[in-house]
Every structure is written in C-alpha cells, then in structure tokens.
PAROVO-578917 format. One record per atom (N, C-alpha, C): atom name; residue in one letter; x, y, z; residue number from 1. Coordinates in Angstrom, 1 decimal, padded with zeros to 4 digits. Layout:
<rs>
+------+-----+--------+--------+--------+-----+
: atom : res :   east :  north :     up :   n :
+------+-----+--------+--------+--------+-----+
:   CA :   a :      X :      Y :      Z : NUM :
...
+------+-----+--------+--------+--------+-----+
</rs>
This chain:
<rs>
+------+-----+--------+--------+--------+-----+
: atom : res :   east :  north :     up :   n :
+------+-----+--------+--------+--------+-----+
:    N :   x : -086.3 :  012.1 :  009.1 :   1 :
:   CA :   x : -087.0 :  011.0 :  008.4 :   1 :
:    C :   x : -086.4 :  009.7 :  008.8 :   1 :
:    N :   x : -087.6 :  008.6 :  008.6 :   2 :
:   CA :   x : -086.8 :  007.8 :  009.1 :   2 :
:    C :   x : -085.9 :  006.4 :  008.0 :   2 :
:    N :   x : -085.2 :  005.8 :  008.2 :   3 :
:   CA :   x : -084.4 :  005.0 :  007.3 :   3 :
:    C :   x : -084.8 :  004.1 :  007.2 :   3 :
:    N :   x : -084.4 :  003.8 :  005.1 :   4 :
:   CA :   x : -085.2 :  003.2 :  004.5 :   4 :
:    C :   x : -085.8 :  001.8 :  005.1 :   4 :
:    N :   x : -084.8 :  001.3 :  006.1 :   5 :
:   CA :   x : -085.1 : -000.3 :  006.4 :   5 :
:    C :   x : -086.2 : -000.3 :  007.6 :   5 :
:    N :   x : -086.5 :  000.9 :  007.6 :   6 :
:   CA :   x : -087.8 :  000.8 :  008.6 :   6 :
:    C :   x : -089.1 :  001.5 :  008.2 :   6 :
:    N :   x : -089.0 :  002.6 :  007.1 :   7 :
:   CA :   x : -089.9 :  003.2 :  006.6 :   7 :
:    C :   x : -091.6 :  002.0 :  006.5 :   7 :
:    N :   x : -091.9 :  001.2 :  006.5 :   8 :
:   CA :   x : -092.6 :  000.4 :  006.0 :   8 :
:    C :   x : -092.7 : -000.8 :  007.3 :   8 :
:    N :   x : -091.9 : -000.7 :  008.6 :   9 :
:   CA :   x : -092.2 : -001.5 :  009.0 :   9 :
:    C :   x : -093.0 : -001.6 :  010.4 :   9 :
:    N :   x : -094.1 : -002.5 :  010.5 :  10 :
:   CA :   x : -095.4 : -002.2 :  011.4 :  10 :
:    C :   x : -094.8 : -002.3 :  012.8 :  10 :
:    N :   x : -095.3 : -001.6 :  013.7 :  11 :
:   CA :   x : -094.8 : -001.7 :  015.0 :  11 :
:    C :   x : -096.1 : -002.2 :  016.1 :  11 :
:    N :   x : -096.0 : -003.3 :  016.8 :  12 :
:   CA :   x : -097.3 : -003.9 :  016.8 :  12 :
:    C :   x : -097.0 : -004.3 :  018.5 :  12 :
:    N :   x : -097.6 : -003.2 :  020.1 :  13 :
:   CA :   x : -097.5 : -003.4 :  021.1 :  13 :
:    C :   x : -098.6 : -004.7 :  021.3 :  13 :
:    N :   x : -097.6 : -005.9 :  021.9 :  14 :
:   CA :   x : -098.5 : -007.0 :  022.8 :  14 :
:    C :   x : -098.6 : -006.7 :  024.6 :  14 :
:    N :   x : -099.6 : -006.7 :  025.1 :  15 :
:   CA :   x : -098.8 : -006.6 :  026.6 :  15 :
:    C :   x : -098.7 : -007.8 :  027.4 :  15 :
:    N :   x : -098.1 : -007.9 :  028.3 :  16 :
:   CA :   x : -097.6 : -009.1 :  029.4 :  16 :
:    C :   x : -099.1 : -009.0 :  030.4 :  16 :
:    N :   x : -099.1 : -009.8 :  031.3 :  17 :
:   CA :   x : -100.0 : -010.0 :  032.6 :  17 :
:    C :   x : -099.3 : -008.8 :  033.4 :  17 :
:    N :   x : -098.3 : -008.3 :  033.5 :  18 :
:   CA :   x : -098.0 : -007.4 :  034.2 :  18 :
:    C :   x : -098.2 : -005.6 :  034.0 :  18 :
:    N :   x : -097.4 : -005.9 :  032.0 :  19 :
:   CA :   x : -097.5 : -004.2 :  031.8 :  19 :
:    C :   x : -098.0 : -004.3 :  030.4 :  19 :
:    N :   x : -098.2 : -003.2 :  030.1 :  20 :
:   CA :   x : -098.8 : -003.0 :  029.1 :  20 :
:    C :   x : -098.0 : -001.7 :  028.1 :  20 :
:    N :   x : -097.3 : -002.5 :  026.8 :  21 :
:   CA :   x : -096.7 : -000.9 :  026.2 :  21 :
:    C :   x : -097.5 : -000.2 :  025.2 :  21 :
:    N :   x : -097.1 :  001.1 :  025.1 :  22 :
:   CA :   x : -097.6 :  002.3 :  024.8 :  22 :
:    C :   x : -096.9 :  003.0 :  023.8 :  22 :
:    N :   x : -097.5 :  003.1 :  023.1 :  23 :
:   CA :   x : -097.1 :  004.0 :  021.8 :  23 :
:    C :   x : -095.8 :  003.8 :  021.3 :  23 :
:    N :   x : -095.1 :  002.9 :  021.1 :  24 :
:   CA :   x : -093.8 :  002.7 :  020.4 :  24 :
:    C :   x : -093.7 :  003.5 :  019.4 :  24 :
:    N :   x : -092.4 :  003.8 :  019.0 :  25 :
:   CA :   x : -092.2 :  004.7 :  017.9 :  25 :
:    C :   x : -090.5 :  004.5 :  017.4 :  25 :
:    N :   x : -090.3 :  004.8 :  016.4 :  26 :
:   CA :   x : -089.3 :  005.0 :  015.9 :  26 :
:    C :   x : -088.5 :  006.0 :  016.6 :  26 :
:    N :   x : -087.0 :  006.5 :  016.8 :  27 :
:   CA :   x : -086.7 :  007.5 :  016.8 :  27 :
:    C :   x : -085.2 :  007.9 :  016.1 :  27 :
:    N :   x : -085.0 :  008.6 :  015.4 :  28 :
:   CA :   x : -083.5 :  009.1 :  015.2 :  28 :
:    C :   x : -082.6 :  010.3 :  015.7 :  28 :
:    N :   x : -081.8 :  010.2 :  016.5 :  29 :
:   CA :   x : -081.2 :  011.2 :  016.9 :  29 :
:    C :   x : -079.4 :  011.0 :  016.2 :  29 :
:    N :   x : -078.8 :  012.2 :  016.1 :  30 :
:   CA :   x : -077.3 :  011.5 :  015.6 :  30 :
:    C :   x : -077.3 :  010.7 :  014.4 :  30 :
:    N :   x : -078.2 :  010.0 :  013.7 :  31 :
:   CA :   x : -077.6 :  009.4 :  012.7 :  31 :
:    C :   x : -078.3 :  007.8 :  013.3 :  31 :
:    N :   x : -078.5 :  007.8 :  014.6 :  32 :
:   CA :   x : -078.6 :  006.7 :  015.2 :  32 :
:    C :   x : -080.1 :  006.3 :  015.8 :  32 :
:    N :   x : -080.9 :  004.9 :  015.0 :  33 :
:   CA :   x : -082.3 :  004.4 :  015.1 :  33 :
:    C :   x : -082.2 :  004.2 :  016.5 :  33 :
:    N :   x : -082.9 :  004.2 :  017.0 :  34 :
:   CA :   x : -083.8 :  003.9 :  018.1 :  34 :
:    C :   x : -085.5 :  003.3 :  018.4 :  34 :
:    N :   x : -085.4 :  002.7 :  019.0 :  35 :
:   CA :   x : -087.4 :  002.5 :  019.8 :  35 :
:    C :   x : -087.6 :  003.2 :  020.9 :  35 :
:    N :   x : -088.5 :  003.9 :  021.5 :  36 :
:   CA :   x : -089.3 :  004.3 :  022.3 :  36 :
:    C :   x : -090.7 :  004.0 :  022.6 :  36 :
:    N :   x : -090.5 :  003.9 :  023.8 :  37 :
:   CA :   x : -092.1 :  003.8 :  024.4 :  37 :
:    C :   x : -092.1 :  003.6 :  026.2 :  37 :
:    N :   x : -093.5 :  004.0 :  025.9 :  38 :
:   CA :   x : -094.0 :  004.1 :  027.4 :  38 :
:    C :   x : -094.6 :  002.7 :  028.0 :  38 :
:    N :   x : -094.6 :  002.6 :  029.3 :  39 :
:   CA :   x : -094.8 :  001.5 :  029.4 :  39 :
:    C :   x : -096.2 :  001.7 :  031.1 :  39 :
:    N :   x : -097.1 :  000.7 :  030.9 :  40 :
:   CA :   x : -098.2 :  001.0 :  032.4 :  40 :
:    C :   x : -098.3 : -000.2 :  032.9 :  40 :
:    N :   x : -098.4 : -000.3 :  034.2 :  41 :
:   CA :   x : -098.8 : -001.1 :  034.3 :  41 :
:    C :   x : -100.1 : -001.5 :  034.5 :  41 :
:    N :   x : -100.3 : -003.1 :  034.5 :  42 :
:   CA :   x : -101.8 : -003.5 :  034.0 :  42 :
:    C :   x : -102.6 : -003.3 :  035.5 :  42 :
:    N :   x : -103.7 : -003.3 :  035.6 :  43 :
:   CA :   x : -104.1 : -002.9 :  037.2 :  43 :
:    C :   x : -104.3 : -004.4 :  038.0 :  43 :
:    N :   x : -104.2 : -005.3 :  037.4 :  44 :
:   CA :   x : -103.9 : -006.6 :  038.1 :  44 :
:    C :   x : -102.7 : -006.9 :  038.6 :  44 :
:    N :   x : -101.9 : -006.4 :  038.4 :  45 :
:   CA :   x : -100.4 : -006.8 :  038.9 :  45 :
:    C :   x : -100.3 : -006.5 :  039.5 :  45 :
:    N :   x : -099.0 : -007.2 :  040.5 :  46 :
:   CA :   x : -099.2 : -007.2 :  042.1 :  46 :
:    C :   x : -097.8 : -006.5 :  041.5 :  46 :
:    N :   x : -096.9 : -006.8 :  040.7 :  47 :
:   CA :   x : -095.6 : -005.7 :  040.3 :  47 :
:    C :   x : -095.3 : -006.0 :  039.0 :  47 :
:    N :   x : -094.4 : -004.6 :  038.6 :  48 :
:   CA :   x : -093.8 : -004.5 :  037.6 :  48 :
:    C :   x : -092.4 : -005.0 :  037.5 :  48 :
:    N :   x : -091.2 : -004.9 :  038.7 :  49 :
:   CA :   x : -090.0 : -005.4 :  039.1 :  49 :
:    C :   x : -089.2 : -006.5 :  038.0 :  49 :
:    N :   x : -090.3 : -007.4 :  037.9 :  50 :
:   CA :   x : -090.0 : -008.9 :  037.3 :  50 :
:    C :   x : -089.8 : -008.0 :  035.7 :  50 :
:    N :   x : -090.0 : -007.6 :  035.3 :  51 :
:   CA :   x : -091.1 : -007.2 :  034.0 :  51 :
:    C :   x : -089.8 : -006.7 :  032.9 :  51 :
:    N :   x : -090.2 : -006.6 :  031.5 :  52 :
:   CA :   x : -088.9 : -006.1 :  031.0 :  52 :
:    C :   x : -089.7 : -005.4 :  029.6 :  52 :
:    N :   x : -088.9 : -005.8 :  028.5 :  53 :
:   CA :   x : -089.5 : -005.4 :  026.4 :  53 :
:    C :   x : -088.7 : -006.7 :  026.0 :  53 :
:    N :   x : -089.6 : -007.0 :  025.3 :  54 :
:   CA :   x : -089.0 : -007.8 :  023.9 :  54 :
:    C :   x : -089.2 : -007.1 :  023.1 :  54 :
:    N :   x : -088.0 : -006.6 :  022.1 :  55 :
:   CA :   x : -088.3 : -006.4 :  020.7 :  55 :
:    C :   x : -088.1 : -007.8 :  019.6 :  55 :
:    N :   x : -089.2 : -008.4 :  019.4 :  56 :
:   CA :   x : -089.2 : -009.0 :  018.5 :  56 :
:    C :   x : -089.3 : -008.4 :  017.0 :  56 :
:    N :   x : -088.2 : -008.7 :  016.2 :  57 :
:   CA :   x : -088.1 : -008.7 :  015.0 :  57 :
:    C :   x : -089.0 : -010.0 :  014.0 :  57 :
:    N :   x : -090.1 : -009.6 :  012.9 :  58 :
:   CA :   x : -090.7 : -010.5 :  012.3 :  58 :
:    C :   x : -090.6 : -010.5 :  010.9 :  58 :
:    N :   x : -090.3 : -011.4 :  009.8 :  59 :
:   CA :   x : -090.8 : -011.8 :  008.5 :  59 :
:    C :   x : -092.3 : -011.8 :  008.1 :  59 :
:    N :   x : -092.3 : -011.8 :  006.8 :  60 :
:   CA :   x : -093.3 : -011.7 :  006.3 :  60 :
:    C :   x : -094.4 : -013.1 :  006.6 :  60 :
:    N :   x : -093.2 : -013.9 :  007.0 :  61 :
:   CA :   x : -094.2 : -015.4 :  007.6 :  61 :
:    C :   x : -094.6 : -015.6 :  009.1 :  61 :
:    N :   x : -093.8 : -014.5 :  009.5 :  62 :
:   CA :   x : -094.1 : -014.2 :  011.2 :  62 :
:    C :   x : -093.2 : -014.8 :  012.1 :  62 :
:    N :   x : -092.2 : -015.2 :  011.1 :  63 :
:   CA :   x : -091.0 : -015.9 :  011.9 :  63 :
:    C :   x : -090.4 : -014.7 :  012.7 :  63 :
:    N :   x : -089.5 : -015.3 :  014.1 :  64 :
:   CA :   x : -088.9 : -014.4 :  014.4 :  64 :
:    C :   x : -087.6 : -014.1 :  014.2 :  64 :
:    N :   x : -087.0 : -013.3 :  013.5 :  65 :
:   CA :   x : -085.9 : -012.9 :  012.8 :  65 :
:    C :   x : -084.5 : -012.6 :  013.9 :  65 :
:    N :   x : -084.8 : -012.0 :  015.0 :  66 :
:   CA :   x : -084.2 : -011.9 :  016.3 :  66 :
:    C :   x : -085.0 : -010.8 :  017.7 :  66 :
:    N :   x : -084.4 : -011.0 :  018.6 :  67 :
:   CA :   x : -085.4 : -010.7 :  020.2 :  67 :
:    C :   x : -084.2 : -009.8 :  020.8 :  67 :
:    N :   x : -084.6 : -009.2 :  020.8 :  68 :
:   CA :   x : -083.6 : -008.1 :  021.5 :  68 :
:    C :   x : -084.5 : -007.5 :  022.8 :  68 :
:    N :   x : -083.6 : -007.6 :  024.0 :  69 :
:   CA :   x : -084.4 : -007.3 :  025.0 :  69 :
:    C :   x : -083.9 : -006.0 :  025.5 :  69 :
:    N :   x : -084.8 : -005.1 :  026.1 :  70 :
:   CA :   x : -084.8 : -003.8 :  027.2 :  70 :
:    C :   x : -085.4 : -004.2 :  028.6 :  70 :
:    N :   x : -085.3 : -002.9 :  029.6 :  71 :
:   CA :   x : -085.7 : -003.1 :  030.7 :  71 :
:    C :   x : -086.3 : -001.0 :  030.5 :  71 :
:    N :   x : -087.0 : -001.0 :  031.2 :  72 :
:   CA :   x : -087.8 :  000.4 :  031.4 :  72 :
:    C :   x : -087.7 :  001.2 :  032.7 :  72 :
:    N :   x : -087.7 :  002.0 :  032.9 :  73 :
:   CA :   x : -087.3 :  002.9 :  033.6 :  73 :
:    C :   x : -088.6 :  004.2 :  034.3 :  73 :
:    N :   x : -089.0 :  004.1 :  035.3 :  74 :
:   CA :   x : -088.2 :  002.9 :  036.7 :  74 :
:    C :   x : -089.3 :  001.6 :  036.4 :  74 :
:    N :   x : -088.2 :  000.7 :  037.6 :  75 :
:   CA :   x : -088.8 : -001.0 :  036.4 :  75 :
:    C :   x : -089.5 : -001.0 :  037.7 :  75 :
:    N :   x : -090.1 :  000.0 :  039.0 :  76 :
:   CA :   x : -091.0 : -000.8 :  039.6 :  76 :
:    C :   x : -092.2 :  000.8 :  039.7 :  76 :
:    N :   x : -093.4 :  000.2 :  039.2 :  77 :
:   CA :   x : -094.8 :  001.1 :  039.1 :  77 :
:    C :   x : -095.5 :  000.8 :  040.1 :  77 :
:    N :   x : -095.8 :  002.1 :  040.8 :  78 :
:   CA :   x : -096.9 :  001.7 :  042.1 :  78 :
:    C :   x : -098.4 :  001.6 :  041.5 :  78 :
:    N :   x : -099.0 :  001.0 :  042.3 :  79 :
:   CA :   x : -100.8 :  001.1 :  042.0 :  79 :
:    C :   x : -101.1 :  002.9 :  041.7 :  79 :
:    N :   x : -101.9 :  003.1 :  041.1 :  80 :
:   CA :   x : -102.7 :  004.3 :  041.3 :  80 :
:    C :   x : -104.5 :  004.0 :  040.2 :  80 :
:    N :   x : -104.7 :  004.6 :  040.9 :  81 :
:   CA :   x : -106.7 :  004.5 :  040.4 :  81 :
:    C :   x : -107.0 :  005.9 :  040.4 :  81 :
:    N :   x : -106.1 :  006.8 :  040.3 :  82 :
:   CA :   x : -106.6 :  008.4 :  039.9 :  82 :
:    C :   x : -105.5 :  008.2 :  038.5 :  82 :
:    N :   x : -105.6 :  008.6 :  037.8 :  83 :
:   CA :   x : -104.4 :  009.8 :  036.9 :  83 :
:    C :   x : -104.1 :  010.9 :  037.2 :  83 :
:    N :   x : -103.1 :  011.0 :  036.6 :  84 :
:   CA :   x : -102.0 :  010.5 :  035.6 :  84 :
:    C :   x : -101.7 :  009.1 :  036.5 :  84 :
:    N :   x : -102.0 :  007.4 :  035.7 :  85 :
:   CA :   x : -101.1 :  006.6 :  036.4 :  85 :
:    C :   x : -099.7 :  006.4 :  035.9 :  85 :
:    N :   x : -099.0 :  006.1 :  036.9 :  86 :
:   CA :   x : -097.6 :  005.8 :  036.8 :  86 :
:    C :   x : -097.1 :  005.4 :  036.0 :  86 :
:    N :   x : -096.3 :  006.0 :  034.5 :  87 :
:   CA :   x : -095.5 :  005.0 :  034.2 :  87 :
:    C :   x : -094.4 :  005.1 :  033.8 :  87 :
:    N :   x : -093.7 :  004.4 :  032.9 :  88 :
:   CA :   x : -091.8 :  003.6 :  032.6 :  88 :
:    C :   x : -092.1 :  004.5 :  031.4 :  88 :
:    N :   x : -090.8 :  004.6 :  031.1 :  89 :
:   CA :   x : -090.2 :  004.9 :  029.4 :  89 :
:    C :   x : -088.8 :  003.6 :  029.0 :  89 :
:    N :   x : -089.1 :  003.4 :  028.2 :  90 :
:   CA :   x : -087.9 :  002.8 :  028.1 :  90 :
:    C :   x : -087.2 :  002.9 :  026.1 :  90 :
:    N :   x : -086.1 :  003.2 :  026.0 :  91 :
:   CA :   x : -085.5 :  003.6 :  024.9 :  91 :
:    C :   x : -084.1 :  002.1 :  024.5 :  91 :
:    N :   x : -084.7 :  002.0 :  023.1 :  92 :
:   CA :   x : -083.3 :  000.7 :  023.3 :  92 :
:    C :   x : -082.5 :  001.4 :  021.5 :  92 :
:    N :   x : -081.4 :  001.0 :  021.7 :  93 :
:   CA :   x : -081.0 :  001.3 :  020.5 :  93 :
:    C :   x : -080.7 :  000.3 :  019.3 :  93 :
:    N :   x : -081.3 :  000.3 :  017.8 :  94 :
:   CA :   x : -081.6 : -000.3 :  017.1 :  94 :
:    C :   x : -080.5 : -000.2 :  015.9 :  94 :
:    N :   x : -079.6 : -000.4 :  016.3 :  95 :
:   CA :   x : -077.9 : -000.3 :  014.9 :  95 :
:    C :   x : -078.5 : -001.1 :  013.9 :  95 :
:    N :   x : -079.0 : -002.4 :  013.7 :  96 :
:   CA :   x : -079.2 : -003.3 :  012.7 :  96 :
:    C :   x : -080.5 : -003.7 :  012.7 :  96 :
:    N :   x : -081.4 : -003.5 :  011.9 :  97 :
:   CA :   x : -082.4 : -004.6 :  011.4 :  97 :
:    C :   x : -082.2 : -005.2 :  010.6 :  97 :
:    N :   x : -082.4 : -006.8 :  011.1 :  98 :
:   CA :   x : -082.7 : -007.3 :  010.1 :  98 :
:    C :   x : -083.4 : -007.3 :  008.5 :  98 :
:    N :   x : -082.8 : -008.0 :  007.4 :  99 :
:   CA :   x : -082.8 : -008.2 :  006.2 :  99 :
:    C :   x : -084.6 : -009.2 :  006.1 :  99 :
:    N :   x : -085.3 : -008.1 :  005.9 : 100 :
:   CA :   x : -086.6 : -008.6 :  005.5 : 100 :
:    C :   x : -088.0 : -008.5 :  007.2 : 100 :
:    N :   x : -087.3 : -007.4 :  007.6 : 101 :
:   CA :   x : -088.0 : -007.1 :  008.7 : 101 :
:    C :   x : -089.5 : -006.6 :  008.1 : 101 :
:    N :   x : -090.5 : -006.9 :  008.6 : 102 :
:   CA :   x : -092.0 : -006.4 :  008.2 : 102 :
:    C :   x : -092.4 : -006.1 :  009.1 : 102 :
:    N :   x : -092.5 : -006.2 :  010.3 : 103 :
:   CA :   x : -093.1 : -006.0 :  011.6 : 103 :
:    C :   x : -092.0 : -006.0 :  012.8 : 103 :
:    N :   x : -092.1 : -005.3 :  013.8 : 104 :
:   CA :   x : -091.1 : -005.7 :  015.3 : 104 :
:    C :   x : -092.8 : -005.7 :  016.3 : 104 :
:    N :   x : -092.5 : -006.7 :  016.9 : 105 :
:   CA :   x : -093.6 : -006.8 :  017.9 : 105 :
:    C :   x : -092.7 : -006.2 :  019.5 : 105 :
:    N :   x : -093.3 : -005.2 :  020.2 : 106 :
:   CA :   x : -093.0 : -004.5 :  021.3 : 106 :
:    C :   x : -093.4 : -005.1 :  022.5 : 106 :
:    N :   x : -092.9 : -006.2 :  023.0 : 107 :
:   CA :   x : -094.0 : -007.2 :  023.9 : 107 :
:    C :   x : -093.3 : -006.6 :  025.4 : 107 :
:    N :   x : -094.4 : -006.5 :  025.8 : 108 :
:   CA :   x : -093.9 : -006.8 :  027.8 : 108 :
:    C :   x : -093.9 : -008.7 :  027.9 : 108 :
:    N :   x : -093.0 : -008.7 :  029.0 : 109 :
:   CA :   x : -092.5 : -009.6 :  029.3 : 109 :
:    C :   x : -092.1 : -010.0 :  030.6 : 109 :
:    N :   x : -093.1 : -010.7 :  031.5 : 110 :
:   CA :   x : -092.9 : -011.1 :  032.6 : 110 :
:    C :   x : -091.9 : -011.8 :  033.2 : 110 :
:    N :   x : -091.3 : -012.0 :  034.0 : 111 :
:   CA :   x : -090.1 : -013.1 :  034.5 : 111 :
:    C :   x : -089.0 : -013.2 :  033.6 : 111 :
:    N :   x : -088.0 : -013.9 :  033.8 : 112 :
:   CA :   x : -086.6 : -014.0 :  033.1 : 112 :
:    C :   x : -086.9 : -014.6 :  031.9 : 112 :
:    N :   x : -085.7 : -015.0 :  031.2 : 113 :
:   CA :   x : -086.1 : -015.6 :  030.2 : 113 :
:    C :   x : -085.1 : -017.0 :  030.4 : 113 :
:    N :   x : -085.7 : -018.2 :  029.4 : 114 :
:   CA :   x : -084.7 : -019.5 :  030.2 : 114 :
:    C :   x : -083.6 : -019.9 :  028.9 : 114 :
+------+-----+--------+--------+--------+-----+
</rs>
C-alpha cells in the first residue's frame, strides 16, 4: 500500500512538443516510494534526445512546492507508424514529499533547463 503522504495525491501527465508521458504511478519496493512511467514520443518530433521528466510537486494553490528532474530510458525514440510504437520508461526515486503536496504534475520536458 502506498504511504500516507501520497495516498490522496493526484498524479496529472502534461506532455512536451516532443514526448508524451504515460501512465505514471506510484511505486513501493523496499520500504522505498518511487514514480514510474512510460514515456512516447509525439509523432511530430524530429527527436526525443533533448527531452527529459519534471516532477513537479504542487499545493493546493498550484504553487510549485519543488521540480525534481529524471531522464528516461532509452532517451532517443525512433519514428514508427505501425505498433507497438517505441517507447522510454523512466523510474525516479521519491525519499521526501513535500508537506502539503496535493498533486505532482509528470511533465515532459524539451531542452535544458536555464
């Protein structure tokens, strides 16, 4: 099951111009929270390479509480127009949520950050 400071909290995939994430989820193994998800890319993109996760952490006012970033595996997706299309997994580990977390937004994220 999962712990108390997440039991209630919404998990809400945005995607980038490049990928698009997929089914986030909680995970506990060990004792120890985690996120999961899959990740596609969008069919407009010329690559995934640049591309990464934000885990944004949010408040009840939508502030962002803190951004913790991943990269997904493998970080470059080829075109396909049949299925199964190609895609990433990527797992980041979550020791601390934030005090008053209500939501984490799972965003793709194009280019560096400045």
């Amino acid at each position: 099951s999962l712990p108390v400071e997440v039991a209630n909290v919404t998990l809400v995939n945005v995607p980038s111009a490049a990928v698009e994430v997929h089914r986030p989820k909680f995970r506990v193994k060990d004792g120890e929270l985690s996120l999961e998800g899959y990740v596609f890319r969008q069919h407009t993109a010329e690559t995934t390479a640049d591309s990464h996760i934000d885990i944004v952490f949010l408040d009840v006012a939508g502030r962002t509480l803190r951004v913790d970033t991943t990269s997904f595996s493998p970080r470059s997706l080829s075109r396909s127009f049949r299925p199964p299309q190609p895609h990433a997994y990527f797992l980041v580990p979550v020791p601390q949520v934030p005090a008053g977390t209500v939501a984490i937004e799972v965003r793709g994220h194009d280019g560096r950050h400045d």
